[in-house]
N, C-alpha and C positions, 0 to 999 in steps of 0.2 A: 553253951554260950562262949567258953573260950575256944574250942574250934572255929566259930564262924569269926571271933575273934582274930583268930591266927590266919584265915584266908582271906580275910579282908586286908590285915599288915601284907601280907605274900601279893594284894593281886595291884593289877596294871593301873585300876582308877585310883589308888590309896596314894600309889606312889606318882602318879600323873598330877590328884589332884595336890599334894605335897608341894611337888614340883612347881604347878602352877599360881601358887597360894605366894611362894617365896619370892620364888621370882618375876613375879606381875607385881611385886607391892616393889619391890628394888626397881625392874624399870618406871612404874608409876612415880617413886621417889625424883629418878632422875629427870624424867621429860618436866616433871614440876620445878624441876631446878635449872631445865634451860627457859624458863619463864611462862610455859605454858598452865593454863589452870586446872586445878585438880580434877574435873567432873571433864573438862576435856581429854586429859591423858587417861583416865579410866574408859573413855569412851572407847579410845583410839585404840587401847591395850585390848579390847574386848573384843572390836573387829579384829586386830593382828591374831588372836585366840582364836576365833572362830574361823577364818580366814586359811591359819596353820592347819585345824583339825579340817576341814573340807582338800586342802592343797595333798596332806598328808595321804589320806583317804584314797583322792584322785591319781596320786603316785603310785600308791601300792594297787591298787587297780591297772592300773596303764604295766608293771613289772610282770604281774600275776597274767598279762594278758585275758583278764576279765572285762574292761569296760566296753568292749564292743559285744558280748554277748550278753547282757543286760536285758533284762525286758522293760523295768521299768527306769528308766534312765536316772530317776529321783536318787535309786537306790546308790547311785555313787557318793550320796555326801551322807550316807548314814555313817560316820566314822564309829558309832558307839556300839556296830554289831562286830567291831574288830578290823584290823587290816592296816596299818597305818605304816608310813614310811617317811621316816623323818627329812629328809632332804626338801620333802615336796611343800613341805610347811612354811618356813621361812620366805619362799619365793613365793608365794601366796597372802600368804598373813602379811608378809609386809607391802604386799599388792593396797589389800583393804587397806591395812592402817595410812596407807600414803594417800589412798581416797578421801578418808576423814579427814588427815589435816590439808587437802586442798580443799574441801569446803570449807574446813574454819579459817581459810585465808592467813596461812600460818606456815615458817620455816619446812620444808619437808624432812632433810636432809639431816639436820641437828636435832630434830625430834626422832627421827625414825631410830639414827645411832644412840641415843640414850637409850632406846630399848633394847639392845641386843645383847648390853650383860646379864640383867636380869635372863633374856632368853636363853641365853649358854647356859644359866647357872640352873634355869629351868629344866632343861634337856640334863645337864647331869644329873641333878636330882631323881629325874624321873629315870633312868640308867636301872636305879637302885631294884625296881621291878623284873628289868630283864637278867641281872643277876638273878635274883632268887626264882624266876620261871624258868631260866635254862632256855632264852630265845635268842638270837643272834649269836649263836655260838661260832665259836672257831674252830678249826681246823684241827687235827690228833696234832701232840707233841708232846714232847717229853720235858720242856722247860719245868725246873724248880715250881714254880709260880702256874704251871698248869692249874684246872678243877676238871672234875667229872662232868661229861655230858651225858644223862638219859637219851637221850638222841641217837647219837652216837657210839655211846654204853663204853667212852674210853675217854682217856683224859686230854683236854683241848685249851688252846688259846683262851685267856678269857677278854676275849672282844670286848664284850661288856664295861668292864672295867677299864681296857684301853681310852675306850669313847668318854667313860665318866671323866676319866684326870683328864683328857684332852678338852674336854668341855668345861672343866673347873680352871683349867691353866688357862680359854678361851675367857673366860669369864674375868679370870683376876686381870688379864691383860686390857681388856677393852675398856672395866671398870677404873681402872689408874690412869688409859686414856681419858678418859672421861673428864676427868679432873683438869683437863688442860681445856679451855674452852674453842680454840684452834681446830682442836682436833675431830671435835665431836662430827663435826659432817661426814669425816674420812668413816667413823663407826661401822657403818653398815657393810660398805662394797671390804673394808677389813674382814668381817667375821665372815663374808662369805669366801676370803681367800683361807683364811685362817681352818675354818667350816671344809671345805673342797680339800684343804692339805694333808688334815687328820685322818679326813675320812677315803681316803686317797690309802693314804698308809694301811690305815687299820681294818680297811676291807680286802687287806692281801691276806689278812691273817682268818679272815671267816673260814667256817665249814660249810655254812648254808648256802642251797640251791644257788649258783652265780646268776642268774635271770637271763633276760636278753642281749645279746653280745654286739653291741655297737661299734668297740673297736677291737679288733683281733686279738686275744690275748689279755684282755681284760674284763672284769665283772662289770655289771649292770650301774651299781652305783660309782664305780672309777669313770666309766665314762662321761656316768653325769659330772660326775666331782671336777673332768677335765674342763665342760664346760662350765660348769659355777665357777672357776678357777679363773676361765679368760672371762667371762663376762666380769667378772670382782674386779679382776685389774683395768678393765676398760672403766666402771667404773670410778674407780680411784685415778686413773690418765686422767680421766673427764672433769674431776671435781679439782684436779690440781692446779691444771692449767687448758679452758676448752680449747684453744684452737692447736695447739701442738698435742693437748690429747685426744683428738680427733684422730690426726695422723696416727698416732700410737695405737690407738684402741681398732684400727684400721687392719695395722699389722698382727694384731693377734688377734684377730679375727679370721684374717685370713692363714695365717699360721692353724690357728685351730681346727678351720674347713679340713685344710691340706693334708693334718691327721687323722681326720674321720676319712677322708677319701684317701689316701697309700694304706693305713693300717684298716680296711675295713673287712669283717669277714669274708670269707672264702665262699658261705653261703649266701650272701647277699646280693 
């Protein structure tokens, strides 16, 4: 009994579902307190949940270069057989939840940003799994602050932990925004610069497999990080001010092309 005890504390749903217990009830708190009503923000929160675990799924498939060899196509949103990749989630899940509140004919933008501290705090939380599985690991090193990797049967980065305090510092930042009613709209295209920044950093320090090489010299998720980077600040240009951030969001746009095409592999 206390064995299956101890593997259930150790495994991926314990700390998943932790994760999303704490921090679904903190964004639920908030979208209720930019005025929306309760049984709507649990609605909204439930698509952005489902939404995540399909988007999530759909990314690590598209890395793993699996989803084109599929047979039956369904199989790409079984996230619960394994496989998930956090970047894909957020641009997904917050797909759905912006569907909900345009049919409840309601604020998009100040509802979606009250979700995403809970969401950081979500994502940290749920960290606490890939520590104790020994997945995302990083890279050999000899820093103080190393752990062992089975993996790699030598002591390495702990990624892991990187991503947690960056997603706990994400969380305490956008939460304090929060507090300023101004700000709330800005919420969202934030965490996704915030989001793109950390994981920009922190994916220099991995060990694991770098995936498909989109720009020369970097891993799979840097180059997505580059682009959730320019699209955050396009939109934040957009929501600042639209017609000069038109222009702006124009130029990093086209900036961003410029470095998928100079820096692009050599096999491409």
């Amino acid at each position: 009994m206390e064995q299956h005890l101890l593997e259930l504390v150790r495994g991926y749903y314990f700390w998943g579902c932790v994760g999303f217990l704490i921090g679904s009830s903190l964004s639920v708190y908030n979208i209720t307190r930019t005025g929306l009503s309760f049984p709507k923000a649990v609605i909204m929160m439930t698509a952005a949940v489902w939404g995540g675990l399909v988007g999530a799924r759909l990314l690590f498939l598209i890395e793993a270069n699996r989803l084109l060899s599929l047979r039956d196509w369904t199989q790409a949103l079984f996230f619960w057989k394994g496989g998930l990749s956090w970047l894909g989630g957020p641009v997904v899940g917050a797909l759905a939840a912006a569907l909900v509140l345009l049919l409840a004919r309601v604020p998009i933008m100040e509802n979606l940003g009250a979700a995403f501290p809970g969401i950081a705090l979500s994502h940290a939380i749920s960290r606490v799994s890939c520590v104790i599985q020994g997945c995302c690991y990083g890279r050999p090193t000899n820093v103080p602050w190393a752990i062992y990797s089975d993996v790699l049967q030598t002591r390495v980065h702990p990624t892991q932990v990187y991503s947690m305090v960056c997603e706990l510092a994400v969380a305490v930042v956008l939460q304090v925004l929060f507090r300023k009613p101004h700000f709330r709209k800005y919420l969202f295209p934030l965490y996704g610069v915030l989001l793109a920044s950390h994981r920009f950093i922190t994916e220099g320090f991995r060990g694991t497999p770098a995936g498909p090489e989109l720009i020369a010299g970097l891993r799979f998720h840097q180059s997505l990080s580059v682009v959730i980077f320019a699209a955050s600040l396009c939109g934040l240009a957009l929501l600042w001010d639209r017609r000069r951030g038109l222009l702006i969001s124009g130029l990093i746009l086209a900036a961003t092309g410029a470095v998928f095409l100079i820096f692009r592999p050599a096999s491409a």
